[in-house]
C-alpha positions as CSV (number, residue, x, y, z in Angstrom):
1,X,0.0,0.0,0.0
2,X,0.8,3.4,-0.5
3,X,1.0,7.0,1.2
4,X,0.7,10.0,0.1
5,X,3.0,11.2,-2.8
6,X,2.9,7.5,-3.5
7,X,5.7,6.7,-1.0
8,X,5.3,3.5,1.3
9,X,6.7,4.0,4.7
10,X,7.4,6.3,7.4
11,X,9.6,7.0,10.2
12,X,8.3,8.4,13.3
13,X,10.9,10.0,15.8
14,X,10.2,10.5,19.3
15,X,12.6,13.9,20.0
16,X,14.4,13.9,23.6
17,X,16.4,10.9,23.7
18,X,16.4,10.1,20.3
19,X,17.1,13.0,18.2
20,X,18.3,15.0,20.6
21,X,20.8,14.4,23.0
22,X,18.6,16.2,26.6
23,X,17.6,13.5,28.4
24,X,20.5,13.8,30.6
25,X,19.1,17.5,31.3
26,X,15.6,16.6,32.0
27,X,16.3,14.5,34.3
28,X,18.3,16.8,36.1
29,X,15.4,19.3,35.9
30,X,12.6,16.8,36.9
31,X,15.1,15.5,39.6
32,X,15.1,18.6,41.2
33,X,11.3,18.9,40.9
34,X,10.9,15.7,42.8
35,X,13.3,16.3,45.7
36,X,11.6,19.6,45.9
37,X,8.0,19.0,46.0
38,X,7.7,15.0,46.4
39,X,11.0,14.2,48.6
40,X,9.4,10.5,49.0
41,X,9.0,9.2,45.5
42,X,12.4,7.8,44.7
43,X,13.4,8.2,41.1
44,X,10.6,11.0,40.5
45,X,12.3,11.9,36.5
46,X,12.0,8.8,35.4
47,X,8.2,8.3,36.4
48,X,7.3,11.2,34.1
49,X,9.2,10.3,31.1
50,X,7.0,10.6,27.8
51,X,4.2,12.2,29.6
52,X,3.2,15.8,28.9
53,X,3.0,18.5,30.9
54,X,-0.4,18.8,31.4
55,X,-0.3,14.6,32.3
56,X,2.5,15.7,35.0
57,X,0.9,18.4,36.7
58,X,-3.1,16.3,37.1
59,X,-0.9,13.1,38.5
60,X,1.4,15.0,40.8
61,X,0.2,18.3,41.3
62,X,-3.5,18.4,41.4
63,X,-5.0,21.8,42.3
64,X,-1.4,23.0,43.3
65,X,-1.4,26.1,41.1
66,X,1.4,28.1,42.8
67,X,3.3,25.2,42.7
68,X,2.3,24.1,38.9
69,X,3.0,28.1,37.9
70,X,6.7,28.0,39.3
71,X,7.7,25.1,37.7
72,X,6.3,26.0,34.2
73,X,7.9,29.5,34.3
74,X,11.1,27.1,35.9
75,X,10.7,24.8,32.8
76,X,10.5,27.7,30.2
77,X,13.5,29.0,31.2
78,X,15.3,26.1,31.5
79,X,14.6,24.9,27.7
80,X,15.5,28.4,26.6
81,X,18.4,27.5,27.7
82,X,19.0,23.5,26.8
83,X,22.0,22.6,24.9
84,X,19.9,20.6,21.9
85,X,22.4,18.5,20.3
86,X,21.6,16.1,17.8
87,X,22.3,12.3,19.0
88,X,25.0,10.8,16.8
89,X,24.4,10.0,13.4
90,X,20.8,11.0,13.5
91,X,21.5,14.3,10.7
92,X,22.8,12.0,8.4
93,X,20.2,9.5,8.9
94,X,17.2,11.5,8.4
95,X,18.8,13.1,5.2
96,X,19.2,9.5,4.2
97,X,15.8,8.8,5.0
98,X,14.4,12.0,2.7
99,X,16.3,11.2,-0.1
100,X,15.0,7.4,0.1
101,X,11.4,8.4,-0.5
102,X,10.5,7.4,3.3
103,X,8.4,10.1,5.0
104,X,10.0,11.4,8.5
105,X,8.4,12.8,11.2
106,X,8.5,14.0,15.1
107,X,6.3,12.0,17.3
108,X,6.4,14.3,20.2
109,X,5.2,14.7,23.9
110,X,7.0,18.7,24.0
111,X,4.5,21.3,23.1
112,X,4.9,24.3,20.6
113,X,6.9,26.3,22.5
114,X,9.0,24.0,23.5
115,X,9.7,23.9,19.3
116,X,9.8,27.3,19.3
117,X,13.4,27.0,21.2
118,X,14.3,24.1,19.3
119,X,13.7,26.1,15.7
120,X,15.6,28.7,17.3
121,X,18.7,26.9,17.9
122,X,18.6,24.2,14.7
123,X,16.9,26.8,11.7
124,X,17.2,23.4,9.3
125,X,15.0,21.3,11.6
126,X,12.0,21.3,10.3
127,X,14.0,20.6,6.4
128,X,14.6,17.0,8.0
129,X,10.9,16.4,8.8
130,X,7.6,16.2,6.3
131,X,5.7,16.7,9.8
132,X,5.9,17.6,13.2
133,X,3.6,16.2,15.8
134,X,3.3,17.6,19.2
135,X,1.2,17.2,22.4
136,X,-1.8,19.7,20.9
137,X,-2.3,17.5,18.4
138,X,-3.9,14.4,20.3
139,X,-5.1,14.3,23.8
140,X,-3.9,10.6,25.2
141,X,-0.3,10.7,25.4
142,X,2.4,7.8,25.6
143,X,2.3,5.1,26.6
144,X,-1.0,5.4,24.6
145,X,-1.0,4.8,20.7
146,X,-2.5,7.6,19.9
147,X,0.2,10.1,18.6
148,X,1.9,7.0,16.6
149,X,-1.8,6.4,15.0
150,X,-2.2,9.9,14.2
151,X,1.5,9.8,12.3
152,X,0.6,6.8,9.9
153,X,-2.9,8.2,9.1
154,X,-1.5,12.0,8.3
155,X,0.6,9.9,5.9
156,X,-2.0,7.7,4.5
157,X,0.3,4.5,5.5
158,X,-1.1,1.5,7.4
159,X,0.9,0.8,10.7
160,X,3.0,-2.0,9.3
161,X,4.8,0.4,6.9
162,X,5.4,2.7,10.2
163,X,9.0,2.2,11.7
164,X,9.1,4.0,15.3
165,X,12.2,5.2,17.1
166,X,12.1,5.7,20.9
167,X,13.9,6.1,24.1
168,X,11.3,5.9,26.7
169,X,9.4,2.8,28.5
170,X,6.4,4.9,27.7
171,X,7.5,5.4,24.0
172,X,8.2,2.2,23.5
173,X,4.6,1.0,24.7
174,X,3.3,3.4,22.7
175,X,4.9,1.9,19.5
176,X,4.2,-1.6,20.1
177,X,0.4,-0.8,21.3
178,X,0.2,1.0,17.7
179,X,1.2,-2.1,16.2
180,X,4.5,-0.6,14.6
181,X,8.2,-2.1,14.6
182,X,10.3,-0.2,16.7
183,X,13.8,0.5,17.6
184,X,15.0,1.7,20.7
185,X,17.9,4.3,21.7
186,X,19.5,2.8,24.9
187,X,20.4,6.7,25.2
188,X,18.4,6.6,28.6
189,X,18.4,3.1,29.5
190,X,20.6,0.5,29.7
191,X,20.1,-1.9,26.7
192,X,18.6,-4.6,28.6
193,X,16.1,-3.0,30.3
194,X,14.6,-2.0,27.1
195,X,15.1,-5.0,24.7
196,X,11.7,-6.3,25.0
197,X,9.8,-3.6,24.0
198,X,11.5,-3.2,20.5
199,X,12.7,-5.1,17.3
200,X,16.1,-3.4,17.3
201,X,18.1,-1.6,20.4
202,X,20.6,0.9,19.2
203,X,23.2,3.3,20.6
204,X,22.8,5.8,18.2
205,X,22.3,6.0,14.4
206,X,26.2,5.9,13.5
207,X,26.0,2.7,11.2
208,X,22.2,2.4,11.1
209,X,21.4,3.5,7.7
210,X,18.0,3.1,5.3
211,X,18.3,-0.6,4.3
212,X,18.0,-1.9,8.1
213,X,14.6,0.4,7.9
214,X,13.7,-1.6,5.0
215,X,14.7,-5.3,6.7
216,X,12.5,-4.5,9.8
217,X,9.5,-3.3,7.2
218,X,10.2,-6.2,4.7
């Protein structure tokens, strides 16, 4: 079957931890968050990995708006100042992608401002993507299938001819619950703690090139 422009698959990128190199940062951000306002929850940034915001604030900071206003304005600042470097390889990778005929897209949980920075700091982003997805454009976030469902349909593919590239356990849920193959970035966890949710664990996309996209599709 086909897509649109009469291509037949797609890549869908997750961003943090899989294009960019800022899950490091996060968690230092979300660390601090956690020690600051839930002192008991051991390991507080890795429970909110791949959930939005808004998700965030109703599980852990239900009708706490002083405290929900000073980490937003806290989080704003922060990502205007985030170091977004590109994970290894993944430049080359998309370009290789684009010139393959396979339609590339963000899959993301950040919100528009959050791009906003990012197209501030990388102009040529958006020339390595036919579409960007973020959290305003679905309502049930990861580890939901929802955003991965929206990014085959706005590509008029079926999800076998969706490939899905993702960090988080909640990414990775989300992949396999949309029926899609999916490859994992052990750039936030250890290999072996996500090999079971994906078809492929990689370190980073030096020496991962188009035809291994095609193998896991064929």
């Amino acid at each position: 079957m086909e897509g649109k422009d009469g291509r037949k698959a797609a890549a869908l990128f997750d961003l943090d931890g899989v294009v960019f190199d800022t899950e490091t940062q996060y968690s230092l951000f979300w660390g601090e968050q956690g020690a600051l306002y839930h002192p008991g929850v051991e390991h507080f940034e890795q429970r909110i990995k791949g959930q939005t915001l808004v998700q965030i604030f109703d599980a852990w900071f239900a009708g706490q708006d002083e405290v929900r206003r000073r980490i937003e304005e806290g989080l704003d600042r922060f990502e205007r100042e985030m170091a977004y470097e590109y994970v290894p390889g993944v430049e080359e990778f998309l370009r290789a992608l684009r010139g393959a005929g396979v339609f590339t897209a963000v899959v993301t949980s950040s919100n528009a401002e959050k791009m906003r920075n990012v197209y501030r700091k990388h102009p040529e982003f958006k020339t390595y993507f036919d579409r960007i997805l973020t959290a305003e454009d679905f309502t049930r976030s990861k580890p939901e299938p929802d955003c991965y469902l929206l990014g085959a349909s706005v590509f008029g593919l079926p999800v076998s001819r969706c490939v899905v590239f993702e960090d988080s356990f909640n990414g990775l849920k989300a992949g396999r619950a949309a029926g899609m193959k999916v490859v994992g970035l052990s750039t936030t966890n250890a290999p072996e703690r996500i090999q079971d949710l994906c078809d492929v664990v990689i370190p980073d996309f030096r020496g991962f090139g188009v035809e291994k996209v095609k193998d896991l599709l064929a």
